[in-house]
C-alpha positions as a Markdown table, in Angstrom:
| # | Residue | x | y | z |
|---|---|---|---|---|
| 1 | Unk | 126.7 | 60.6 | 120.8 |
| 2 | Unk | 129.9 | 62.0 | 123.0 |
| 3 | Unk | 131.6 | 64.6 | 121.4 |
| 4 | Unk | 134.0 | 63.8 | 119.1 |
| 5 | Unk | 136.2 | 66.3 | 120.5 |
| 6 | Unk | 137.1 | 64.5 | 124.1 |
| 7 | Unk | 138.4 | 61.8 | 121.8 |
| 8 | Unk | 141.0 | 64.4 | 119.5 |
| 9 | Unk | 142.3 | 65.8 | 122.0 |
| 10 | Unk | 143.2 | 63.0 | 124.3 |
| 11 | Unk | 145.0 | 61.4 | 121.1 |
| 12 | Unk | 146.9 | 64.4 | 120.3 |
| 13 | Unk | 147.9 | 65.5 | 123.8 |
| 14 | Unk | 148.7 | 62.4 | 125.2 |
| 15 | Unk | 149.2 | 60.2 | 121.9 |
| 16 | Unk | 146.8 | 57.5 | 122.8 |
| 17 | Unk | 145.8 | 54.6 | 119.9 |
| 18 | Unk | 142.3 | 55.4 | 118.9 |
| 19 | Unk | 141.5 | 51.8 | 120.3 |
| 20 | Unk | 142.4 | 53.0 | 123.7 |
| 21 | Unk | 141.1 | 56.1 | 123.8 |
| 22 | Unk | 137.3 | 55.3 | 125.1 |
| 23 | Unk | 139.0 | 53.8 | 128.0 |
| 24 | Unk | 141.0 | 57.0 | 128.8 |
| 25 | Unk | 137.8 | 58.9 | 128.5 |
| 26 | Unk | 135.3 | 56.9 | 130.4 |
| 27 | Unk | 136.7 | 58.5 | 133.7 |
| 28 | Unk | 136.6 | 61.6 | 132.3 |
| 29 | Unk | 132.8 | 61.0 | 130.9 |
| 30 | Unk | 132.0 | 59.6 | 134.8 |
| 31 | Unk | 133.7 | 62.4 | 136.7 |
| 32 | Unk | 131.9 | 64.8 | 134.7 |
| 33 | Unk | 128.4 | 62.9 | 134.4 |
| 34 | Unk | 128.8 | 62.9 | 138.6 |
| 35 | Unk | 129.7 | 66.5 | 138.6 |
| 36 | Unk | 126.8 | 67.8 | 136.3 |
| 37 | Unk | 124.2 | 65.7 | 138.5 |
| 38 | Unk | 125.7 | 67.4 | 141.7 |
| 39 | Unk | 125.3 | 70.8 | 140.1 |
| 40 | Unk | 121.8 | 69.9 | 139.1 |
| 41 | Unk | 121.6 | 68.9 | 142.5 |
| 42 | Unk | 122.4 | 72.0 | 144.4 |
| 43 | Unk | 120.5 | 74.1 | 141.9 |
| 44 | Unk | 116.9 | 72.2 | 142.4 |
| 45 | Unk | 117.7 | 72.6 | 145.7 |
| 46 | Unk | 118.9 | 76.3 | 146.6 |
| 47 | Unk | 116.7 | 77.7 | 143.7 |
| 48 | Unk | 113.2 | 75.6 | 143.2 |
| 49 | Unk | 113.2 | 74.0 | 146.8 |
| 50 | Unk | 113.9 | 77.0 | 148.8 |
| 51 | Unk | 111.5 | 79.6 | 147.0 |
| 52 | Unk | 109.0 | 76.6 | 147.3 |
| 53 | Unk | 110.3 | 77.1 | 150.9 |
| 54 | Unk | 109.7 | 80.8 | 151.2 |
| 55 | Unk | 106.2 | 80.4 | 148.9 |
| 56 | Unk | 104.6 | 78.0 | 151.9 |
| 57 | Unk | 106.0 | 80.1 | 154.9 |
| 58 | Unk | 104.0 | 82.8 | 153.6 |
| 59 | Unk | 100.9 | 81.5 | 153.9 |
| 60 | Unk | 98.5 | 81.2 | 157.0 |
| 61 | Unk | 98.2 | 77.5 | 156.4 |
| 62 | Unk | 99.9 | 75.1 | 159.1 |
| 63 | Unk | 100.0 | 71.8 | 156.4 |
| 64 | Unk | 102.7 | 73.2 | 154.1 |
| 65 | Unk | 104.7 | 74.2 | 157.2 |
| 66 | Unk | 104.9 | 70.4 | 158.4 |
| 67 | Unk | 105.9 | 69.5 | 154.0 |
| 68 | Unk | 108.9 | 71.6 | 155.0 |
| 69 | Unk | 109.6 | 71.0 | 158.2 |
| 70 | Unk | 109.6 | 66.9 | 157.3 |
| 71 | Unk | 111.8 | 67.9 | 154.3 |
| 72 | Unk | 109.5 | 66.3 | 151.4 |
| 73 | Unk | 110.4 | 68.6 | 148.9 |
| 74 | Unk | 114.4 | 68.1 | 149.5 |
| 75 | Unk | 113.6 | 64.4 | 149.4 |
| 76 | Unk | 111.9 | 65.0 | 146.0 |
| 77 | Unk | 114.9 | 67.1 | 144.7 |
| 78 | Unk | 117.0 | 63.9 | 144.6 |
| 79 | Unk | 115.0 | 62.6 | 141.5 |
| 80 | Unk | 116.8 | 65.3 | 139.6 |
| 81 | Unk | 120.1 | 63.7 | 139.2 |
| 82 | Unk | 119.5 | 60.1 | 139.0 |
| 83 | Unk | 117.2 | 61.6 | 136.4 |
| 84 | Unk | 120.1 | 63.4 | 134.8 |
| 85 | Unk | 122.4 | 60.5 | 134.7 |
| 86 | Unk | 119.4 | 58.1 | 133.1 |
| 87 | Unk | 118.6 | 60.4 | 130.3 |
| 88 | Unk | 122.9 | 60.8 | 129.7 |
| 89 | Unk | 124.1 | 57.7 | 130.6 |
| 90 | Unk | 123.2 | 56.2 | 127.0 |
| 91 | Unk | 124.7 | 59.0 | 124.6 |
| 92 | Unk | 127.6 | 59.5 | 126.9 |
| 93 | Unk | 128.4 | 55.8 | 127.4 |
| 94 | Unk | 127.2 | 54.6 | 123.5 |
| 95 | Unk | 131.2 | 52.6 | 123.4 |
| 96 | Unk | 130.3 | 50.7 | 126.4 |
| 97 | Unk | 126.2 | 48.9 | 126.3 |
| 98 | Unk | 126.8 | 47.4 | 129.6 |
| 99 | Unk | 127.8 | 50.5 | 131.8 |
| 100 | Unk | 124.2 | 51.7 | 129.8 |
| 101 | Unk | 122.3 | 48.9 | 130.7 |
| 102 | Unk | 123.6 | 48.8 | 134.7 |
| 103 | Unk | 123.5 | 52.2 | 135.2 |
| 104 | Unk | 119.9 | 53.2 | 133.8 |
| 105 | Unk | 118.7 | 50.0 | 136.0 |
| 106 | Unk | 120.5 | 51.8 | 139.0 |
| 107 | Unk | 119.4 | 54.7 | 138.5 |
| 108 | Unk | 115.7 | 54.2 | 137.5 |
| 109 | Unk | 115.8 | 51.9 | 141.0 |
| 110 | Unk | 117.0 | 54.9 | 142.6 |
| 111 | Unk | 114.3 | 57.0 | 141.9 |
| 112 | Unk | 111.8 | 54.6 | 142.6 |
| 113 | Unk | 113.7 | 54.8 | 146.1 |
| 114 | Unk | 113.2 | 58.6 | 146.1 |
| 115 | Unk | 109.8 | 58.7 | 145.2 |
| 116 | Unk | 108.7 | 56.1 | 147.9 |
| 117 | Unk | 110.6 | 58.0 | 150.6 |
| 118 | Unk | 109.0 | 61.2 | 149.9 |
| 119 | Unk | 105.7 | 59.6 | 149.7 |
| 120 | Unk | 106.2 | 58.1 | 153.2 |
| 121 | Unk | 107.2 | 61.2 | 154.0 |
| 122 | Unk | 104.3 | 63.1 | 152.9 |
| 123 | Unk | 102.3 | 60.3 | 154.6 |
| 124 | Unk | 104.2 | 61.6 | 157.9 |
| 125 | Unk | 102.7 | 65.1 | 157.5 |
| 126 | Unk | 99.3 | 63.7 | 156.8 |
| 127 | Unk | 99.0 | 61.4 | 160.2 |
| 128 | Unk | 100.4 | 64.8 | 161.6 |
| 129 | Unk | 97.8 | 67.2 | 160.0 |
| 130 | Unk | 95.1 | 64.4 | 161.2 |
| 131 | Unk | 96.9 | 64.2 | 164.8 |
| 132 | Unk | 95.9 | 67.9 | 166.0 |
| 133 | Unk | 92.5 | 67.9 | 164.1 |
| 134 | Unk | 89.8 | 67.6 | 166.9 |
| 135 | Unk | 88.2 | 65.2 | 164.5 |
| 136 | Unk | 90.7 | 62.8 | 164.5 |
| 137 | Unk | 92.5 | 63.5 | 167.7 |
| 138 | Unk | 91.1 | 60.6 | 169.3 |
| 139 | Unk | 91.4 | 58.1 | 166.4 |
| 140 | Unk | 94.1 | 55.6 | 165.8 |
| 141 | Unk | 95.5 | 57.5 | 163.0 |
| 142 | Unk | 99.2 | 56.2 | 163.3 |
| 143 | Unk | 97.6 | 52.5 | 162.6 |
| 144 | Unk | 96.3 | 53.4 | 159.6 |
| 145 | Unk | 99.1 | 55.7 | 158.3 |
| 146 | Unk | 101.4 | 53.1 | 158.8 |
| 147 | Unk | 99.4 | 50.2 | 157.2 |
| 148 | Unk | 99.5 | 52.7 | 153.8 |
| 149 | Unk | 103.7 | 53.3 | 154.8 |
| 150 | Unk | 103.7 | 49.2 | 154.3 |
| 151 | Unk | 101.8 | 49.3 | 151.2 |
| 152 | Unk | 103.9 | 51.5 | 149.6 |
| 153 | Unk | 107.3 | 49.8 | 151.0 |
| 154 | Unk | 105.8 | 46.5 | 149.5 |
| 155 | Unk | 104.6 | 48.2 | 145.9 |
| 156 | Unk | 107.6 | 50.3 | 146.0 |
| 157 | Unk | 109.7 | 46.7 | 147.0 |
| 158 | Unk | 108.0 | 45.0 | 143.7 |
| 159 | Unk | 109.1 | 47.7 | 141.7 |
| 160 | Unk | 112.7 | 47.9 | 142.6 |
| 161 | Unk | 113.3 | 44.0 | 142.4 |
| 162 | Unk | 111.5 | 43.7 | 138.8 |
| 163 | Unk | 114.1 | 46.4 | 136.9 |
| 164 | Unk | 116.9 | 45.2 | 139.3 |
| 165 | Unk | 115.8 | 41.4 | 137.5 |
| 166 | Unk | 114.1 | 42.5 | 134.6 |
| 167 | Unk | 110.9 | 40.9 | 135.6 |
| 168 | Unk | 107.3 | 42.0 | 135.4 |
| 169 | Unk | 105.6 | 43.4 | 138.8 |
| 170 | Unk | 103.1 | 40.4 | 137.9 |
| 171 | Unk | 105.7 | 38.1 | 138.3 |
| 172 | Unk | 107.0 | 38.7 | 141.4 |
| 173 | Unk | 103.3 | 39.4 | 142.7 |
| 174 | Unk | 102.0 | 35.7 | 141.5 |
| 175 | Unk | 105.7 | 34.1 | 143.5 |
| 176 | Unk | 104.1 | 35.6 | 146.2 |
| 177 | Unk | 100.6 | 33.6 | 146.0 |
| 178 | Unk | 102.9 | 30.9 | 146.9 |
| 179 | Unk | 104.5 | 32.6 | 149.9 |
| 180 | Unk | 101.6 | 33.7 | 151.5 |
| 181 | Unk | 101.4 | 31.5 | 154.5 |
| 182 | Unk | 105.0 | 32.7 | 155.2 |
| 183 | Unk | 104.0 | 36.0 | 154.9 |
| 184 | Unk | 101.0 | 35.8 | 157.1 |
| 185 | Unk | 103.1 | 34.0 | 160.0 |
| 186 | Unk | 105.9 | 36.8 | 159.6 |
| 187 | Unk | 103.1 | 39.4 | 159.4 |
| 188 | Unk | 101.2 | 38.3 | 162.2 |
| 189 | Unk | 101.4 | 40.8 | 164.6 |
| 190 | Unk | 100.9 | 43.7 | 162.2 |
| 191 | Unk | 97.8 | 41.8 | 160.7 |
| 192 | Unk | 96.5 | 41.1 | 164.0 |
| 193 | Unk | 97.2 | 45.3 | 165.3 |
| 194 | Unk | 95.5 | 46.4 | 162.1 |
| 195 | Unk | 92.4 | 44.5 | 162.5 |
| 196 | Unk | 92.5 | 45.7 | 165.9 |
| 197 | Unk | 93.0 | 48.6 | 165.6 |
| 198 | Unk | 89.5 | 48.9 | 162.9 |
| 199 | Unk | 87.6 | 47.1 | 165.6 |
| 200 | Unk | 89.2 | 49.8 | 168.4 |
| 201 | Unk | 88.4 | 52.4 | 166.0 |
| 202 | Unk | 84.5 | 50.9 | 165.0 |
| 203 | Unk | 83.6 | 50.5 | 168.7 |
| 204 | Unk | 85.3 | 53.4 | 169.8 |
| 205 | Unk | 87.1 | 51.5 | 173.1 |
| 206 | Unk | 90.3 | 53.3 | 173.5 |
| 207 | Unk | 91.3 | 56.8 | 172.6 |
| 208 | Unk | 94.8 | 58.7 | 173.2 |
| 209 | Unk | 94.1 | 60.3 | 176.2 |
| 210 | Unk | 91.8 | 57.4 | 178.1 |
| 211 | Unk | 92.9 | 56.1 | 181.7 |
| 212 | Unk | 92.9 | 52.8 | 181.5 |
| 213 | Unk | 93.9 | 50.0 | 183.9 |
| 214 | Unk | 95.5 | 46.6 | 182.6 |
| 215 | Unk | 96.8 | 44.5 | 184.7 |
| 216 | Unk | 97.7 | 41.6 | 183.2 |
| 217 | Unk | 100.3 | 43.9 | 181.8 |
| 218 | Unk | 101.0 | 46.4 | 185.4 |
| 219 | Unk | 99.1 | 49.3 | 183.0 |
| 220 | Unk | 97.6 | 51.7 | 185.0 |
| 221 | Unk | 97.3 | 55.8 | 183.0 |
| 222 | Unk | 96.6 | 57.5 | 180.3 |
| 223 | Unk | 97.1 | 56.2 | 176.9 |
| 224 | Unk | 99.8 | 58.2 | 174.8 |
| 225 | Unk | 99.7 | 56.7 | 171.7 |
| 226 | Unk | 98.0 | 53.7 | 169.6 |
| 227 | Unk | 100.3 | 52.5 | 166.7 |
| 228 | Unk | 99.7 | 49.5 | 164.6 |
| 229 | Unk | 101.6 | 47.2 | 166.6 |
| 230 | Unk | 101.7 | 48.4 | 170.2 |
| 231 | Unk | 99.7 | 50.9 | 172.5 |
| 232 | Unk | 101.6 | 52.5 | 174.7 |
| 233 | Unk | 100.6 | 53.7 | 178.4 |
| 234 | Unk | 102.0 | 56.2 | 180.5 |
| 235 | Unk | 101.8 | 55.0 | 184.2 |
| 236 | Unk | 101.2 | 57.0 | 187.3 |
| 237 | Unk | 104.7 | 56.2 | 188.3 |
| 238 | Unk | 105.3 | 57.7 | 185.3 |
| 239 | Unk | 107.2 | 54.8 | 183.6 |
| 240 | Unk | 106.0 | 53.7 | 180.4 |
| 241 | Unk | 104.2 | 50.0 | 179.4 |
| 242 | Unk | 103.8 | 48.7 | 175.8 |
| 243 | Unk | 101.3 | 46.5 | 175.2 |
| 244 | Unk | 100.2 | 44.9 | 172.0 |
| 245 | Unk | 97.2 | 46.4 | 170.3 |
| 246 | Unk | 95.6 | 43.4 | 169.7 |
| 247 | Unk | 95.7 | 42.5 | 173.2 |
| 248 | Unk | 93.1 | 45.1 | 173.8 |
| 249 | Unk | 90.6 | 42.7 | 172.0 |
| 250 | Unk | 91.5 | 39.6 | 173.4 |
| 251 | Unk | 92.4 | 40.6 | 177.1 |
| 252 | Unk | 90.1 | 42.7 | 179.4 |
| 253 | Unk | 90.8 | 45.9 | 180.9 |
| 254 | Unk | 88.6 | 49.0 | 182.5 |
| 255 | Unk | 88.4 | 52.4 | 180.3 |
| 256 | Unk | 88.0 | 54.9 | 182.8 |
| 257 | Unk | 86.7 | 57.3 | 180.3 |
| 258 | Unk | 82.9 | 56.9 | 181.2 |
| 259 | Unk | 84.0 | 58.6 | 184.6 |
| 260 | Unk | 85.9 | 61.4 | 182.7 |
| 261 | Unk | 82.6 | 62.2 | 180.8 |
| 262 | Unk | 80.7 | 62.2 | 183.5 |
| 263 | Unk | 82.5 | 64.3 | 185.5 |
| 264 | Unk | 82.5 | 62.7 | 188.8 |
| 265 | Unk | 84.6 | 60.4 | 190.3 |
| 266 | Unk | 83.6 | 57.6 | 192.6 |
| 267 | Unk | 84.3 | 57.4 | 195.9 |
| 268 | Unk | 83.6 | 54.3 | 198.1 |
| 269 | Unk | 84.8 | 53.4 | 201.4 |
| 270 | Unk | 84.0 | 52.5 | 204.5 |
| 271 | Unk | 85.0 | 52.8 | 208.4 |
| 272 | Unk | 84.1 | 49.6 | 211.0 |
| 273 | Unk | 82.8 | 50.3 | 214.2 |
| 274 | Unk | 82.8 | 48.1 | 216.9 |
| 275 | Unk | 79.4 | 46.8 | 217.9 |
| 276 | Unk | 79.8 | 46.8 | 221.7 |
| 277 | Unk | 79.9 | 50.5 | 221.4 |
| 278 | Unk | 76.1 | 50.9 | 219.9 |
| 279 | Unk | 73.4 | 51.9 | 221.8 |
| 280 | Unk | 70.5 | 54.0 | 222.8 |
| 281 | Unk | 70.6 | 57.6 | 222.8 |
| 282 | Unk | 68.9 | 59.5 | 226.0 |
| 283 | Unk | 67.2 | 62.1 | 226.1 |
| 284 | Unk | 70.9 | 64.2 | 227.2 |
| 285 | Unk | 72.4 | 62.4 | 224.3 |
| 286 | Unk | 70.0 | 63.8 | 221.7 |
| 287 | Unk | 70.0 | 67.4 | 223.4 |
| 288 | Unk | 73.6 | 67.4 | 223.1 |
| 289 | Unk | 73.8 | 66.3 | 219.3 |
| 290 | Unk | 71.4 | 69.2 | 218.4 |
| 291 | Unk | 73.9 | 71.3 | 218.5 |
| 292 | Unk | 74.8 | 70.0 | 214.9 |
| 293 | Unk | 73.1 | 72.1 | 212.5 |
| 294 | Unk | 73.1 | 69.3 | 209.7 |
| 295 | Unk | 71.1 | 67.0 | 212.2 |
| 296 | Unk | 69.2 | 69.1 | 214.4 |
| 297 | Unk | 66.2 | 69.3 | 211.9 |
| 298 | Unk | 66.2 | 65.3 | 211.4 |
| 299 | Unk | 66.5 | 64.9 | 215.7 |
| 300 | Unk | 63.5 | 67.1 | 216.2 |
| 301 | Unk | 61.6 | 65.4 | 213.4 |
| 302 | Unk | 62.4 | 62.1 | 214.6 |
| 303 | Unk | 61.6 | 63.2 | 218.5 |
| 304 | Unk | 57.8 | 64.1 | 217.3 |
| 305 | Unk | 57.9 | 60.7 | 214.9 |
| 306 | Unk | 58.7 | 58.7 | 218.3 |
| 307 | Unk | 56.7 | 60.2 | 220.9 |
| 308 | Unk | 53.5 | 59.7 | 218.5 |
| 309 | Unk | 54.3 | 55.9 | 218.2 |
| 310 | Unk | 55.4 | 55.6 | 221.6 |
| 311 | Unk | 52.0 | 57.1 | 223.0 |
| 312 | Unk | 50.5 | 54.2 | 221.1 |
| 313 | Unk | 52.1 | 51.4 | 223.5 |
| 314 | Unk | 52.1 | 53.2 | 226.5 |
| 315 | Unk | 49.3 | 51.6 | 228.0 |
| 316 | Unk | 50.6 | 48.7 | 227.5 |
| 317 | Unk | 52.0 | 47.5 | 230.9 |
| 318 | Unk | 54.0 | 44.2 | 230.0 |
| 319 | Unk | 55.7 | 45.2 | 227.4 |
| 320 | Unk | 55.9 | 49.3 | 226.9 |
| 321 | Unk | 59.9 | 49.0 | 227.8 |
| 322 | Unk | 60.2 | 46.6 | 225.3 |
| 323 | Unk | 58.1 | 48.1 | 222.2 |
| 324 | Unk | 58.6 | 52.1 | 222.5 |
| 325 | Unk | 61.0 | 53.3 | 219.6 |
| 326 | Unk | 64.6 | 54.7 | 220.7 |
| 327 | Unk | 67.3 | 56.6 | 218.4 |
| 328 | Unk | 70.5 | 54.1 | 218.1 |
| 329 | Unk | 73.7 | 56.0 | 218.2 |
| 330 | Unk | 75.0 | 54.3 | 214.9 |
| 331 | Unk | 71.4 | 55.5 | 213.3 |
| 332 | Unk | 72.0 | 58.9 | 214.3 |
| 333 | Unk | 75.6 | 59.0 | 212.9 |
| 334 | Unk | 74.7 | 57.3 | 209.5 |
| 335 | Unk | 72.3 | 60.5 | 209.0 |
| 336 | Unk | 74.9 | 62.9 | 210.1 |
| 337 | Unk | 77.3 | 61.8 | 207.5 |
| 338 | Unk | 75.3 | 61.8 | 205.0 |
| 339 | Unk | 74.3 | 65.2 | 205.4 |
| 340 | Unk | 77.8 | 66.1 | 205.9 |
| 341 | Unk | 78.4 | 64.7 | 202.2 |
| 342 | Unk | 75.6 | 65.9 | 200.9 |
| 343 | Unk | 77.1 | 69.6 | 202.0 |
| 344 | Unk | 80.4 | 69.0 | 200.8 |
| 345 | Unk | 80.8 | 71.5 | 198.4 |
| 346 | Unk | 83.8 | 68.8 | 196.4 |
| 347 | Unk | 80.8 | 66.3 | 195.9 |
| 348 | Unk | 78.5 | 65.6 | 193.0 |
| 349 | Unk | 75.0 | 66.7 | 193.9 |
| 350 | Unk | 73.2 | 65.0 | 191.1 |
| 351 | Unk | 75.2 | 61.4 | 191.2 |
| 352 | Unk | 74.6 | 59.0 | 194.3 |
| 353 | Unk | 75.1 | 59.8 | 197.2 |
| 354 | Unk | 74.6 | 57.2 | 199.8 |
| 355 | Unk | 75.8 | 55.6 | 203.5 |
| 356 | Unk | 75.1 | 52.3 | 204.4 |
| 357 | Unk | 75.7 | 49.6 | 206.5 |
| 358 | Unk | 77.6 | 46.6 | 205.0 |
| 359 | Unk | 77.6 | 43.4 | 206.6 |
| 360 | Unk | 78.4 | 43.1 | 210.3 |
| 361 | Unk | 81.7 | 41.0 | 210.4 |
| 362 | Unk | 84.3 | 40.1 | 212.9 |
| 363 | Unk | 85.8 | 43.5 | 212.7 |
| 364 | Unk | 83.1 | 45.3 | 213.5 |
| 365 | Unk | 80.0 | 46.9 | 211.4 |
| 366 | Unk | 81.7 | 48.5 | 208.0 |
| 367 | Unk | 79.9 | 51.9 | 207.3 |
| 368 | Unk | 80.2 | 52.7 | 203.6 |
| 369 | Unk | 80.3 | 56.0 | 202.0 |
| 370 | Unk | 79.5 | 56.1 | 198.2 |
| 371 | Unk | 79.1 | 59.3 | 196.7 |
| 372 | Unk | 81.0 | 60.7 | 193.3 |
| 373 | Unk | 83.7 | 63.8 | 193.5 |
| 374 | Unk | 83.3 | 66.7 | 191.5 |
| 375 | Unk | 87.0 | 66.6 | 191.1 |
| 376 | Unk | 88.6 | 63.8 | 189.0 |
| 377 | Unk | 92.3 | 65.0 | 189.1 |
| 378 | Unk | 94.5 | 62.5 | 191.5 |
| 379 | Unk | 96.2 | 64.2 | 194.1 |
| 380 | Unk | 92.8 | 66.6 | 194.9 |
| 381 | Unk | 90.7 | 63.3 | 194.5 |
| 382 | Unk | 92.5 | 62.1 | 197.2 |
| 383 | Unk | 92.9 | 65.3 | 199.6 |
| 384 | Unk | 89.1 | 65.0 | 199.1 |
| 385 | Unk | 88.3 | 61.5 | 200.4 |
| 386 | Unk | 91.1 | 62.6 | 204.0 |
| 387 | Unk | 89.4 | 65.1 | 204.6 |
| 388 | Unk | 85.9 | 63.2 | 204.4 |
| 389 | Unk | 87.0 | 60.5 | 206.5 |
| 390 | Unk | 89.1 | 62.4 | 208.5 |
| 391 | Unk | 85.8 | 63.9 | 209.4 |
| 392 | Unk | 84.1 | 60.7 | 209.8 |
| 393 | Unk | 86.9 | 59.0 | 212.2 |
| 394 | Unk | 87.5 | 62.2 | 214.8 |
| 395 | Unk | 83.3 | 62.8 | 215.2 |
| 396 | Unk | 82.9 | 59.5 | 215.9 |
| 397 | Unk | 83.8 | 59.8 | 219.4 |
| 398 | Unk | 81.2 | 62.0 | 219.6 |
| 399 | Unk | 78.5 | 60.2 | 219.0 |
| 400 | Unk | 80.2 | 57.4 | 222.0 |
| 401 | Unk | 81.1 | 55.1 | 219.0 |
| 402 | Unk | 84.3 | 53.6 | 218.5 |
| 403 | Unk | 86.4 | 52.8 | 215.2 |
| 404 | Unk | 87.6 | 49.2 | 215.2 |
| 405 | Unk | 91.4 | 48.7 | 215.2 |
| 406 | Unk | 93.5 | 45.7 | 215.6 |
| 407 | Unk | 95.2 | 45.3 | 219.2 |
| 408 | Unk | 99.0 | 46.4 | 218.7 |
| 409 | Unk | 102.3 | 45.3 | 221.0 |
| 410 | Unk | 101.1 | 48.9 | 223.0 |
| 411 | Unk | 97.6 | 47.3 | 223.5 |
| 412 | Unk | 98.3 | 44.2 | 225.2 |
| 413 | Unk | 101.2 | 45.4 | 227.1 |
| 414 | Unk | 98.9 | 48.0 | 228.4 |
| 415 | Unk | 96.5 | 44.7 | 229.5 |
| 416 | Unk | 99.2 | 43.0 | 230.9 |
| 417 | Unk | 100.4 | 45.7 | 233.5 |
């Protein structure tokens, strides 16, 4: 019960009926409810929150850090008044049942409110804590933390609305039996991102950190993060694409992850030669190209190979021209470039290493180089492949072979004249 002394004093100092008098003193009672919470209020806060504060910062731990840093226990302090003014509200407010009956309901609402924002909160810390852990580093932990944020938004919804109506939780959970194909149509996307991201998860397909290439959606680098509803890809360019996570089990796309691991990364391209520039090397042409260390062994080997076959056909007078064995210019230069990958120090000694013809076409004969880099970051990756094929392109001349190029304006003015 109010004190009875609010009420004497407010008839004899300002002469007020004893009718009126609760409605003279239920500002007073309000003001001073209000100002009692506040109090209670700053006290939680400056007192038991901040040596909570100073308690955590002490220890070696990095978790407690993050409880204070996403401000969980200030959150928390806010029960403390609404708690105040529900335990008050009924002796202070006893002459008026309806200002009881609205203001526990708001208040007991309220802390619901609290509670669920500090667990969200605390849920915050633990997708962070599970973020830097090397176990979960590569897991879609945002998904899942924010399927258990909507959980306890929907619980924390069903317990709001049933004081706010005075209806049981089992009430509003069996009307919702009956909106269930709304729900699932509004839900959709988050229904469809959560299962896909389990299945992402299960069959380990994307991790923060892959490269992968999408182009249905112009994605093209690293992944930087895999939430319930969208994945999102920082580009080369360095612009940013969003794509929906459930795409990533309906669409197709390349995980360049497997050449990560490896630690090699591919490179394959050729040059086209023109044909009319092939032919037999002489016996000048082959004395001259020993001067290249990386062939000189493979020329003498193939000198003694050729002689003993030739030797074999030499009686034969019709046709020895015909059937002796000769070293082809383009043969010669296939070998010499894949020894000259096969010494680069910037190529992968144990992954495939290989130069072959491709099928003669009418630009010329394409000669492929397929090997792996030992470096996988871009801009060396690429310094890597100029320099092989910068290689490739000036020796060619060497070897009396000529790179294929399309005749320019220069080319045929030059025929004209």
């Amino acid at each position: 019960m109010t004190a009875l002394w609010l009420d004497k004093w407010l008839i004899e100092t300002f002469k007020i009926s004893t009718d009126s008098v609760i409605y003279f003193k239920l500002p007073i009672q309000v003001i001073g409810l209000l100002l009692i919470a506040y109090l209670a209020w700053i006290l939680t806060t400056k007192i038991v929150v901040a040596s909570v504060h100073r308690l955590f910062l002490k220890t070696k731990s990095t978790w407690d850090d993050l409880l204070i840093q996403r401000k969980v226990f200030d959150k928390l302090a806010s029960v403390v008044p609404f708690g105040i003014i529900a335990l008050s509200v009924p002796y202070i407010f006893y002459d008026f049942p309806e200002i009881i009956k609205y203001t526990v309901i708001f208040s007991d609402a309220a802390i619901i409110a609290v509670v669920i924002w500090s667990i969200n909160a605390t849920l915050t810390v633990i997708e962070d804590v599970l973020g830097e852990s090397q176990i979960f580093k590569d897991k879609p932990i945002t998904s899942y933390v924010q399927v258990l944020k909507i959980i306890v938004y929907f619980i924390g919804a069903i317990l709001i609305l049933s004081i706010l109506l005075g209806k049981s939780p089992l009430y509003f959970l069996g009307a919702m039996g009956a909106m269930t194909a709304v729900l699932l149509l509004v839900f959709k996307d988050t229904i469809l991102g959560l299962v896909a991201s389990i299945q992402m998860s299960v069959y380990d397909m994307v991790r923060v950190g892959d490269w992968i290439s999408m182009p249905k959606y112009e994605a093209d680098g690293d992944v930087i993060s895999i939430n319930l509803n969208t994945v999102k890809v920082q580009n080369w360019d360095k612009t940013i694409t969003t794509i929906p996570t459930y795409a990533f089990i309906t669409d197709s796309f390349k995980n360049w992850r497997g050449m990560s691991d490896s630690g090699g990364r591919r490179i394959k391209r050729s040059v086209n030669f023109k044909m009319s520039s092939f032919k037999f090397l002489q016996k000048e042409d082959i004395q001259q190209l020993k001067h290249y260390r990386l062939i000189k062994a493979y020329l003498e080997k193939k000198e003694i190979e050729i002689h003993q076959h030739n030797e074999t056909v030499h009686n034969d007078e019709n046709g020895a021209i015909r059937n002796i064995r000769r070293l082809s210019n383009i043969g010669v230069f296939r070998h010499y470039i894949e020894q000259y990958i096969q010494s680069n120090e910037n190529i992968k000694k144990d992954m495939t290493i290989m130069v072959r013809q491709l099928e003669p076409t009418s630009k010329g004969l394409p000669l492929e180089i397929y090997c792996f880099s030992a470096v996988q970051d871009w801009l060396p990756y690429e310094n890597i492949i100029a320099d092989i094929f910068d290689h490739v392109i000036t020796i060619a001349s060497e070897f009396h072979l000529e790179v294929f190029e399309e005749p320019s304006g220069s080319d045929f003015q030059k025929f004209m004249n």
